[in-house]
Backbone as JSON Lines, residues from 0, in Angstrom:
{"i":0,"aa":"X","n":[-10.36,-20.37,14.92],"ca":[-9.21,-21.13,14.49],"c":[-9.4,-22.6,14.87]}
{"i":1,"aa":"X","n":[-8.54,-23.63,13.65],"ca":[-8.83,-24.9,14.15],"c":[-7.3,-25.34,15.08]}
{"i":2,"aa":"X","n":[-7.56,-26.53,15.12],"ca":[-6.13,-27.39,15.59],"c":[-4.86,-26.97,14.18]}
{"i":3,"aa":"X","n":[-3.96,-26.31,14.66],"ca":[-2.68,-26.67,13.03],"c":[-1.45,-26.58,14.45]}
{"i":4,"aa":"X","n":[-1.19,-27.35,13.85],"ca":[0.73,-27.55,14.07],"c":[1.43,-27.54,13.28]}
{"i":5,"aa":"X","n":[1.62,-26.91,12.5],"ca":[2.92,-26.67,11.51],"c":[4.22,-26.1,12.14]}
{"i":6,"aa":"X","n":[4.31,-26.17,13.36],"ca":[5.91,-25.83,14.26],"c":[5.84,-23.9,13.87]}
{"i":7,"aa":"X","n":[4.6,-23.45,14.13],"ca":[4.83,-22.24,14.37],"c":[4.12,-21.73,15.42]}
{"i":8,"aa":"X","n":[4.61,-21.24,16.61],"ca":[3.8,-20.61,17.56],"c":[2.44,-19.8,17.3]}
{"i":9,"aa":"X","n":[1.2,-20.35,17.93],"ca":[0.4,-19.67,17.21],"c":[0.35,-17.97,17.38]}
{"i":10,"aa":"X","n":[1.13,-17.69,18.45],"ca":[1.25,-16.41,18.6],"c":[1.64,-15.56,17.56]}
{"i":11,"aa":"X","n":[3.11,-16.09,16.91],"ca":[3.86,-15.96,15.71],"c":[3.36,-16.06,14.11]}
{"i":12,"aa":"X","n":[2.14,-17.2,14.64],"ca":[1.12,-17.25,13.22],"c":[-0.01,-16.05,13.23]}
{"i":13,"aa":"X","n":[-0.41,-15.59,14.1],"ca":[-1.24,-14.62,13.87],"c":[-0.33,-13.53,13.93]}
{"i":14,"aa":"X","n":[0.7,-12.82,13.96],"ca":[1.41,-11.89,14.06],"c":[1.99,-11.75,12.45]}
{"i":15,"aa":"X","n":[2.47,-12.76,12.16],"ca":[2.99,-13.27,10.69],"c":[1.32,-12.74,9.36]}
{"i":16,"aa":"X","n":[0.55,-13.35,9.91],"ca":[-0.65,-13.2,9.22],"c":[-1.34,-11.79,9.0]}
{"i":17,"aa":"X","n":[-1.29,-11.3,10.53],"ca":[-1.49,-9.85,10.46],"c":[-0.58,-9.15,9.14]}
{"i":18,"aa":"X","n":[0.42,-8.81,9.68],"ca":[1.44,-8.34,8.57],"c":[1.43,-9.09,7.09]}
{"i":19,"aa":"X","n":[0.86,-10.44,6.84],"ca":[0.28,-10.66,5.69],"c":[-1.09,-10.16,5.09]}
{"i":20,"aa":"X","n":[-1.75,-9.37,5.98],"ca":[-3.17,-8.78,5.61],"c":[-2.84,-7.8,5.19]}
{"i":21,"aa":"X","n":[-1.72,-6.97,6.03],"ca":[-1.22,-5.69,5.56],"c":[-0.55,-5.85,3.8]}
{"i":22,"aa":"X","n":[-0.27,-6.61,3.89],"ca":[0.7,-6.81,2.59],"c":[0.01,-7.46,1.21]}
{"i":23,"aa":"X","n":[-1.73,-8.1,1.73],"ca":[-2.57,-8.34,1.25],"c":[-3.27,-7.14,0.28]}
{"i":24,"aa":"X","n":[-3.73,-6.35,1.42],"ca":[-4.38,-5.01,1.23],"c":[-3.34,-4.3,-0.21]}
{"i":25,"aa":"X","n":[-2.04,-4.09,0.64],"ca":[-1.17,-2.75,-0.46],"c":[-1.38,-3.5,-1.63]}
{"i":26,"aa":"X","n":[-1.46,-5.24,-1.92],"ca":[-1.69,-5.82,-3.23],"c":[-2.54,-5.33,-4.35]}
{"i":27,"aa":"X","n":[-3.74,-5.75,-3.25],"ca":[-4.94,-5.4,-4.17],"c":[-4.98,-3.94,-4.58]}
{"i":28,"aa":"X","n":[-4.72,-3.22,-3.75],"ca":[-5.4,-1.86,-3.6],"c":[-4.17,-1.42,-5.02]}
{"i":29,"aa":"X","n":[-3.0,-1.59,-5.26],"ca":[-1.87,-1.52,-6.62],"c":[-2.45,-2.32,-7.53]}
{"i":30,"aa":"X","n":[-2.65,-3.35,-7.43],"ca":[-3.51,-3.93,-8.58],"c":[-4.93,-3.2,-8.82]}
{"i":31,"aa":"X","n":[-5.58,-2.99,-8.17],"ca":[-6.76,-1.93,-8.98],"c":[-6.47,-0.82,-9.55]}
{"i":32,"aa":"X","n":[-5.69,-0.47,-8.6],"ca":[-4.87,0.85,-9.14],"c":[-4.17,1.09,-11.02]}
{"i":33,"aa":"X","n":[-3.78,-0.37,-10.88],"ca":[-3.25,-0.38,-12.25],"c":[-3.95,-0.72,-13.11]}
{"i":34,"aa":"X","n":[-4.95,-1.3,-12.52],"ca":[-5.69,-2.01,-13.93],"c":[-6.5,-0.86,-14.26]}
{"i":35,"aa":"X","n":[-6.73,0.05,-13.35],"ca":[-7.75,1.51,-13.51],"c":[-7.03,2.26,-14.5]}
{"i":36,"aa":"X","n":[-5.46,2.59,-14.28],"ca":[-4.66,3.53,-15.1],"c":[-4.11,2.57,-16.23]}
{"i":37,"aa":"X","n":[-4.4,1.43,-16.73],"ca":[-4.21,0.19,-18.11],"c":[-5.76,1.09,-18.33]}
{"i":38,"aa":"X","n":[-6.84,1.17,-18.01],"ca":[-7.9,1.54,-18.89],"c":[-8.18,2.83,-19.25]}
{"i":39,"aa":"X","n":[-7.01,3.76,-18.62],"ca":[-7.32,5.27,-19.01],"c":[-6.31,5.98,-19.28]}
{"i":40,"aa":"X","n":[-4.87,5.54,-19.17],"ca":[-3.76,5.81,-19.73],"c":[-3.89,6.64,-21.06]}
{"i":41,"aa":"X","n":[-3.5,7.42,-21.23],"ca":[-3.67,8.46,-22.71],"c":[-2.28,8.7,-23.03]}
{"i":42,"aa":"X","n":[-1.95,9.35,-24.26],"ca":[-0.63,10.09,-24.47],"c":[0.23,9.3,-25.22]}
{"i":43,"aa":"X","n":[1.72,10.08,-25.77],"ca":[2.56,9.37,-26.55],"c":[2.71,8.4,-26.02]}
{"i":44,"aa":"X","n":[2.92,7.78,-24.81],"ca":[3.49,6.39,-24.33],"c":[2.44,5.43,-24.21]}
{"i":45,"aa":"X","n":[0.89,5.67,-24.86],"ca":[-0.56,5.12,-24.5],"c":[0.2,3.49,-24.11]}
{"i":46,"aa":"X","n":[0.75,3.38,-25.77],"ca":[0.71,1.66,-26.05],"c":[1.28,0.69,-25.53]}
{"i":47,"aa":"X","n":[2.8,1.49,-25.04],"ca":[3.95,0.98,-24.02],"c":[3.33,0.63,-22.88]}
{"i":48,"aa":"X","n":[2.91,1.69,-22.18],"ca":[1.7,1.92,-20.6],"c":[1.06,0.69,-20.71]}
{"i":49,"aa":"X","n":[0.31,1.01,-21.11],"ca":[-1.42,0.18,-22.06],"c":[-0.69,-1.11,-21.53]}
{"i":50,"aa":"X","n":[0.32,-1.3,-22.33],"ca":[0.51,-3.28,-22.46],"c":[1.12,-3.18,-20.84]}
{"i":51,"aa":"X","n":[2.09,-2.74,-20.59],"ca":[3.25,-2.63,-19.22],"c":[2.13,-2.22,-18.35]}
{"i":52,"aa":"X","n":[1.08,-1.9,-17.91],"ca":[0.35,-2.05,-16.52],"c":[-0.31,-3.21,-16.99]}
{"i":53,"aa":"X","n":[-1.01,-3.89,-18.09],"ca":[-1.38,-5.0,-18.02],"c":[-0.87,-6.08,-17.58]}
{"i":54,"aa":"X","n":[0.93,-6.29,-18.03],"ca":[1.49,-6.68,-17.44],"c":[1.35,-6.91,-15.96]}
{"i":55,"aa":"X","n":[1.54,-5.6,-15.75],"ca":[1.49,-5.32,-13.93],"c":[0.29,-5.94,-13.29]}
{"i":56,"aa":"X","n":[-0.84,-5.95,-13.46],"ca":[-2.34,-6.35,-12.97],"c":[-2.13,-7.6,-12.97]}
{"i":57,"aa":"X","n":[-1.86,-8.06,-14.18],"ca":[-2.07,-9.25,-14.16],"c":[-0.96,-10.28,-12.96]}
{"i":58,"aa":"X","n":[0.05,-10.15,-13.36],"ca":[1.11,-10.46,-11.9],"c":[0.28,-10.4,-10.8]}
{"i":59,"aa":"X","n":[-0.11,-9.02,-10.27],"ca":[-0.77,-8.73,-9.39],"c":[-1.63,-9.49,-8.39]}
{"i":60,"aa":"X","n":[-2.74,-10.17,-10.19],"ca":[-3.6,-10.83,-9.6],"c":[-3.6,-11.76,-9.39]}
{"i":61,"aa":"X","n":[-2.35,-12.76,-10.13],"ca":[-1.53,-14.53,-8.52],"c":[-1.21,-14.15,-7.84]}
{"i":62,"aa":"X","n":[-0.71,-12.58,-7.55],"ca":[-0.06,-12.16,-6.37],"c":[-1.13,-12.06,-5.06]}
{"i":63,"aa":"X","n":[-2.12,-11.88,-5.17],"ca":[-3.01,-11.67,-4.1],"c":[-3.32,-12.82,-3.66]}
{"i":64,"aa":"X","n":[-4.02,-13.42,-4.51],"ca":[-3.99,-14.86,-4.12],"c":[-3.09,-16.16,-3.5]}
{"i":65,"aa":"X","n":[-1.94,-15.88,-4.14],"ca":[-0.93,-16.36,-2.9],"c":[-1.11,-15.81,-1.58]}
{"i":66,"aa":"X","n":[-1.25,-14.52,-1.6],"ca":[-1.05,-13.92,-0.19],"c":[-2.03,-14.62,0.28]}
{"i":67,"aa":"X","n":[-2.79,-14.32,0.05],"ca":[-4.6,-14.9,0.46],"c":[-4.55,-16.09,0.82]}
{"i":68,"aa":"X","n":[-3.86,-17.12,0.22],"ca":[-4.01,-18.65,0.09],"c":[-2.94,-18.9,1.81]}
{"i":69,"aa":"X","n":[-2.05,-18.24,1.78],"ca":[-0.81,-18.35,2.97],"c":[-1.46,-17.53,4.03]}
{"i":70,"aa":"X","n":[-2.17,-16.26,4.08],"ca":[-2.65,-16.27,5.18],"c":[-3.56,-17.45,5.36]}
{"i":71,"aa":"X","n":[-4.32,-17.53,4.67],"ca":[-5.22,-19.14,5.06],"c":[-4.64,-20.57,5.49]}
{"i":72,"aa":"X","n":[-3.01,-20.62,4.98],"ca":[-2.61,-22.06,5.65],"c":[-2.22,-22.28,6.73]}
{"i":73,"aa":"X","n":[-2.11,-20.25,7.82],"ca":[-1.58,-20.51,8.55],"c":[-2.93,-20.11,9.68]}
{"i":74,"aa":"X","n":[-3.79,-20.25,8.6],"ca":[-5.58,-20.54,9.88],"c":[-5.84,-19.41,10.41]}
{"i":75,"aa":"X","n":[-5.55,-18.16,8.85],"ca":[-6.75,-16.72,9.5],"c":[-6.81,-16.8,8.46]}
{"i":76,"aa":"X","n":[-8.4,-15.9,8.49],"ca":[-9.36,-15.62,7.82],"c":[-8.38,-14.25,6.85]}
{"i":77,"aa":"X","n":[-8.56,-14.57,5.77],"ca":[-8.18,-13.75,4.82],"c":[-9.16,-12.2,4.58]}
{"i":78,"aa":"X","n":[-8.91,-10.89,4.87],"ca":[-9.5,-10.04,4.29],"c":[-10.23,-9.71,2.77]}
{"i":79,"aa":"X","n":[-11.3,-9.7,2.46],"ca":[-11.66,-9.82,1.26],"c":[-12.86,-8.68,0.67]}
{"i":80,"aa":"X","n":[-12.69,-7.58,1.28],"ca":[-13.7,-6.68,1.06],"c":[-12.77,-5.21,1.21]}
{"i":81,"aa":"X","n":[-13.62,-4.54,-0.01],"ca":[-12.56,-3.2,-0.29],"c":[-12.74,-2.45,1.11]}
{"i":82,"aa":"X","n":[-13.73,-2.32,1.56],"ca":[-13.46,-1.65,3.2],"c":[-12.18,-2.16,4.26]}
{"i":83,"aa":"X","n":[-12.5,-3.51,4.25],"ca":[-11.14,-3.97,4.9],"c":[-9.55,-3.74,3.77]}
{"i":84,"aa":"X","n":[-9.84,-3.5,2.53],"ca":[-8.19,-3.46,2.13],"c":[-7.87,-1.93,2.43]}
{"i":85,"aa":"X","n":[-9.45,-0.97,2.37],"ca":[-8.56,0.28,2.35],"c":[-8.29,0.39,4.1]}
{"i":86,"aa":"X","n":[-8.77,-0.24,4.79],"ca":[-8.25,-0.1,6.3],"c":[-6.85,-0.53,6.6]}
{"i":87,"aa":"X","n":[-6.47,-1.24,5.82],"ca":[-4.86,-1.99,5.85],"c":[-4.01,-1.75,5.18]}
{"i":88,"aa":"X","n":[-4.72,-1.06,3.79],"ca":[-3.53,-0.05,2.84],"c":[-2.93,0.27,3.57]}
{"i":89,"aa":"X","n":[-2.06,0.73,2.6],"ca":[-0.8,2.11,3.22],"c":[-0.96,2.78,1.88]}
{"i":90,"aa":"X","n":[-1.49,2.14,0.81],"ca":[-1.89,2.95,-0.58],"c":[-2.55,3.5,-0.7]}
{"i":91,"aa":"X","n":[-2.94,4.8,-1.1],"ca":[-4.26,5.65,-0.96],"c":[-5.25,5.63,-2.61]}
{"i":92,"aa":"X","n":[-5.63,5.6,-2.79],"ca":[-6.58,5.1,-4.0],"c":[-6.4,6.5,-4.35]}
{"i":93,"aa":"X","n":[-6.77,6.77,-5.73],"ca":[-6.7,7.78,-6.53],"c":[-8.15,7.92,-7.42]}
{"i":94,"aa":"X","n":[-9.04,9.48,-7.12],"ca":[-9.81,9.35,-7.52],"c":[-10.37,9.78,-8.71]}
{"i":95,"aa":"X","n":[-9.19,10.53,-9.61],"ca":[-9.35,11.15,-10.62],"c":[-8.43,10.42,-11.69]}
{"i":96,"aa":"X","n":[-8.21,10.5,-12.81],"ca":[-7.39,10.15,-13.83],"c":[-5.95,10.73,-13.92]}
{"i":97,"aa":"X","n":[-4.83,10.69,-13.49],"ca":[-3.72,11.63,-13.95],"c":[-3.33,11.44,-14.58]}
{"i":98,"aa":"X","n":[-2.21,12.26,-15.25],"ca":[-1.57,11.88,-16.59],"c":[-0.96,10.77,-16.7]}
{"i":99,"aa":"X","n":[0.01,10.28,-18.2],"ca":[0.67,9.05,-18.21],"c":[1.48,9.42,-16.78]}
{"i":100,"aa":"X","n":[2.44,10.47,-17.08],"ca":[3.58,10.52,-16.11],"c":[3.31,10.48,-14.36]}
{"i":101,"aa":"X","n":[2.1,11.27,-14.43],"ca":[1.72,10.67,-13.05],"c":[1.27,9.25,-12.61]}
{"i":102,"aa":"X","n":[0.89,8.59,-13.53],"ca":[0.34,7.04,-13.25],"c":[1.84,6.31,-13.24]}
{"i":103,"aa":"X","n":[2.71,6.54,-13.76],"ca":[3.8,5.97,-13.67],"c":[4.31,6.47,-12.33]}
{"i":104,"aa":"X","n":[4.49,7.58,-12.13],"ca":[5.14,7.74,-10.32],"c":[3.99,7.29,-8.88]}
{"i":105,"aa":"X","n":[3.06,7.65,-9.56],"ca":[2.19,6.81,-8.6],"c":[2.25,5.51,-8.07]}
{"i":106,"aa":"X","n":[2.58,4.78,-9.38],"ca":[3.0,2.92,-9.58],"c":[3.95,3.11,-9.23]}
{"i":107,"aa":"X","n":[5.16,3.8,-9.21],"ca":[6.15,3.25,-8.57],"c":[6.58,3.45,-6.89]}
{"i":108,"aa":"X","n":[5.71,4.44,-6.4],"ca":[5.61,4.62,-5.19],"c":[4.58,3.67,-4.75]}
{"i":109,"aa":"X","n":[3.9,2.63,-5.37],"ca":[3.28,2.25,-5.24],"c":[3.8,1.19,-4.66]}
{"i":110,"aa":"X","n":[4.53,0.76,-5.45],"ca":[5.21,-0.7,-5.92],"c":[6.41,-0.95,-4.69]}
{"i":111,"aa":"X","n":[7.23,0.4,-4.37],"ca":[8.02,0.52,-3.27],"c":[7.1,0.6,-1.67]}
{"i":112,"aa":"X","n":[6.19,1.45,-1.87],"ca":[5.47,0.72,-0.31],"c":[5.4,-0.55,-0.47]}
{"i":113,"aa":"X","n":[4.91,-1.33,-1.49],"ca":[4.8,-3.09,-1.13],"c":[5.72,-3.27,-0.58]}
{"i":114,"aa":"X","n":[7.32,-2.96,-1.43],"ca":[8.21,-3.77,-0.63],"c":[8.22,-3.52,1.09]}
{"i":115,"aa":"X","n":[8.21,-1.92,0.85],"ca":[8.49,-1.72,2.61],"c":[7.65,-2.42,3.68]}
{"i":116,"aa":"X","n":[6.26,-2.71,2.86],"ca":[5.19,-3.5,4.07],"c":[5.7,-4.75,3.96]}
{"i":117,"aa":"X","n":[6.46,-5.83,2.42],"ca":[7.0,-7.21,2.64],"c":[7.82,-7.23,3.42]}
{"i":118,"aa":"X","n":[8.94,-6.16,3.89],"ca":[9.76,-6.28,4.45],"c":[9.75,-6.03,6.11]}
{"i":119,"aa":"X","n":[8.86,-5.46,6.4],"ca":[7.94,-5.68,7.53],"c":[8.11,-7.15,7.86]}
{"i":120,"aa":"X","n":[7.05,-7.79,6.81],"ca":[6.21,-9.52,7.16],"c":[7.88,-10.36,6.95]}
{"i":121,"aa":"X","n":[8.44,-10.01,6.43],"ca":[9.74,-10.79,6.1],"c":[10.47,-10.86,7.15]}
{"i":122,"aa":"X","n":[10.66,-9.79,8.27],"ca":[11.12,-10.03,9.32],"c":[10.55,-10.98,10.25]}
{"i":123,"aa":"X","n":[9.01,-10.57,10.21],"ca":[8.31,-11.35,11.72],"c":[8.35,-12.96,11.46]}
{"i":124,"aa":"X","n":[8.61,-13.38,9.86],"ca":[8.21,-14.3,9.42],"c":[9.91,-15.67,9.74]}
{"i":125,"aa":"X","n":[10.92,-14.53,9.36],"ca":[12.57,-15.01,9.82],"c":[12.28,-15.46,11.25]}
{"i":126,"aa":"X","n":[11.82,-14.13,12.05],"ca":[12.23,-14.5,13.44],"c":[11.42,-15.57,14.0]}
{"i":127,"aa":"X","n":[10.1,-16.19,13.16],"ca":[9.52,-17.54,13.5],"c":[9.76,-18.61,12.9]}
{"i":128,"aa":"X","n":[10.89,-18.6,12.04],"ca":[11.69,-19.69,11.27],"c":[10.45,-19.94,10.57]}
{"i":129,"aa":"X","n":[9.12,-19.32,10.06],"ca":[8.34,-19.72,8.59],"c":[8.86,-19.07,7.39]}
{"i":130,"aa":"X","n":[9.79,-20.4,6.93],"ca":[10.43,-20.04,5.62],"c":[9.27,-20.09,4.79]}
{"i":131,"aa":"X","n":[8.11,-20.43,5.02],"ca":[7.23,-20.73,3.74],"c":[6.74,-19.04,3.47]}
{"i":132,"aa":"X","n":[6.31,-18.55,4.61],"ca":[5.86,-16.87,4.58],"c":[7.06,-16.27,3.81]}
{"i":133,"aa":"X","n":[8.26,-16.08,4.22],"ca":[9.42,-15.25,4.21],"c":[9.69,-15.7,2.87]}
{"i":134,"aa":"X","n":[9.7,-17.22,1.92],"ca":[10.1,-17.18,0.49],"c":[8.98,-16.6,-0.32]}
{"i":135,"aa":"X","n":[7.77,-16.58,0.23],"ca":[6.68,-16.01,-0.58],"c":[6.94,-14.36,-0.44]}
{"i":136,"aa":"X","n":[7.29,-13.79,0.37],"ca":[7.29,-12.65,1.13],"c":[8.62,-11.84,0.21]}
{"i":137,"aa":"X","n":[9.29,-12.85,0.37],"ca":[11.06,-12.68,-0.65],"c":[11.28,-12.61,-2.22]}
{"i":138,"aa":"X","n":[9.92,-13.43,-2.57],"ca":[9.35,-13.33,-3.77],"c":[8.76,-12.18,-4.47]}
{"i":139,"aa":"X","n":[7.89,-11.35,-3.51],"ca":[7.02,-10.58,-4.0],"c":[8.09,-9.39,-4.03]}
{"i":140,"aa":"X","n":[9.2,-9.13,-2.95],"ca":[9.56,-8.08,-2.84],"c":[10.67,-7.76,-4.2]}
{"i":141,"aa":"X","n":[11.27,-9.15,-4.65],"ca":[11.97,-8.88,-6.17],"c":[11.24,-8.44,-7.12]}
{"i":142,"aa":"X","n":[10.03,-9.27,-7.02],"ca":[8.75,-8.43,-8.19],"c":[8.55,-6.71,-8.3]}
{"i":143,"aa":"X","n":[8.33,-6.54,-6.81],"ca":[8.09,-5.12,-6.81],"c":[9.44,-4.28,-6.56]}
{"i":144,"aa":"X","n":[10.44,-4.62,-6.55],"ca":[11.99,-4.07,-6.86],"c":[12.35,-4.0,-8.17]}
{"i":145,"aa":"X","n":[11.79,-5.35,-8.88],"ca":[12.03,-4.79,-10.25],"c":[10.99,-4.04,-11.35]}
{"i":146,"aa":"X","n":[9.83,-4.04,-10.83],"ca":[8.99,-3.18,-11.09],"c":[9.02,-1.77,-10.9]}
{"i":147,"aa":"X","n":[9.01,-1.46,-9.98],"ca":[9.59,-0.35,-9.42],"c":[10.82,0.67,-10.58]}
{"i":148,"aa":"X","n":[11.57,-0.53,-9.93],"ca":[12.92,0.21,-11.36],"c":[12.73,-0.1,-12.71]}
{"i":149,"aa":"X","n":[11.63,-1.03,-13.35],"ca":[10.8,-0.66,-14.95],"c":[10.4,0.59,-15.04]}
{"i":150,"aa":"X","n":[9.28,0.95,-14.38],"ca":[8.83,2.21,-14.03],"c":[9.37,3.36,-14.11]}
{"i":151,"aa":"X","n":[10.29,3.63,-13.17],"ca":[11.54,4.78,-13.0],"c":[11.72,5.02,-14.33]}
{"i":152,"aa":"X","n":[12.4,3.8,-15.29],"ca":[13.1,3.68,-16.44],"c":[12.5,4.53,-17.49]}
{"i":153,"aa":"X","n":[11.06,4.19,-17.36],"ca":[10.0,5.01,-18.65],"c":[10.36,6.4,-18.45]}
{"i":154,"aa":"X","n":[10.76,6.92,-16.9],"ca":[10.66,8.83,-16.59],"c":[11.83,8.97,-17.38]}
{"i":155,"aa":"X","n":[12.84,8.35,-17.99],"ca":[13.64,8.74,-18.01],"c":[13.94,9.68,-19.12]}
């Protein structure tokens, strides 16, 4: 680590960051996830799916990168190798193809661990007054709240 003073304890910045690796990881590891089930999706709903996880990936993939970019402003090294995301998941990768209906409950359990790990980093991030973590953090978790309940919507 270098010299930063941005008025956050560095204790609080690596604690904040940690819980941004965590929240790093569940990113990526849902974004592969989806972009895997956008390329193998089958069935009456192919086309709906098809476009609506593209959707999803793509979000996904500014989404990581923010994370990535904010753990870096607050001077840690960002995780960047699938060994380190599946060590920090809480998502478990899927190694076979399931149906539409399972790729949809998958994504949405998917999409609800994010929030529960943002809401994790959203706390540690309040109690060190870094509004910059906690609006990024506050951000992602509406994304994946309303994702989440897109999702649901298709079972219906």
């Amino acid at each position: 680590m270098t010299g930063i003073d941005i008025g956050i304890p560095q204790a609080d910045r690596l604690e904040i960051a940690e819980g941004l690796k965590h929240l790093l990881a569940d990113s990526y590891t849902l974004y592969l996830q989806t972009h895997f089930f956008h390329w193998n999706v089958t069935g009456l709903q192919f086309r709906e799916l098809h476009l609506m996880f593209e959707e999803q990936y793509a979000e996904l993939a500014v989404a990581v990168d923010d994370i990535a970019e904010r753990i870096r402003t607050l001077d840690v090294v960002a995780p960047g190798t699938y060994k380190a995301f599946a060590e920090l998941s809480s998502i478990k990768e899927v190694d076979e193809v399931p149906t539409a209906h399972a790729m949809v409950d998958i994504l949405t359990k998917g999409h609800e661990q994010v929030v529960r790990t943002a809401r994790q980093v959203l706390s540690k991030a309040q109690g060190a007054d870094d509004e910059s973590t906690a609006a990024l953090v506050s951000d992602r978790m509406r994304v994946h709240e309303k994702t989440a309940w897109m999702l649901r919507a298709t079972r219906k």
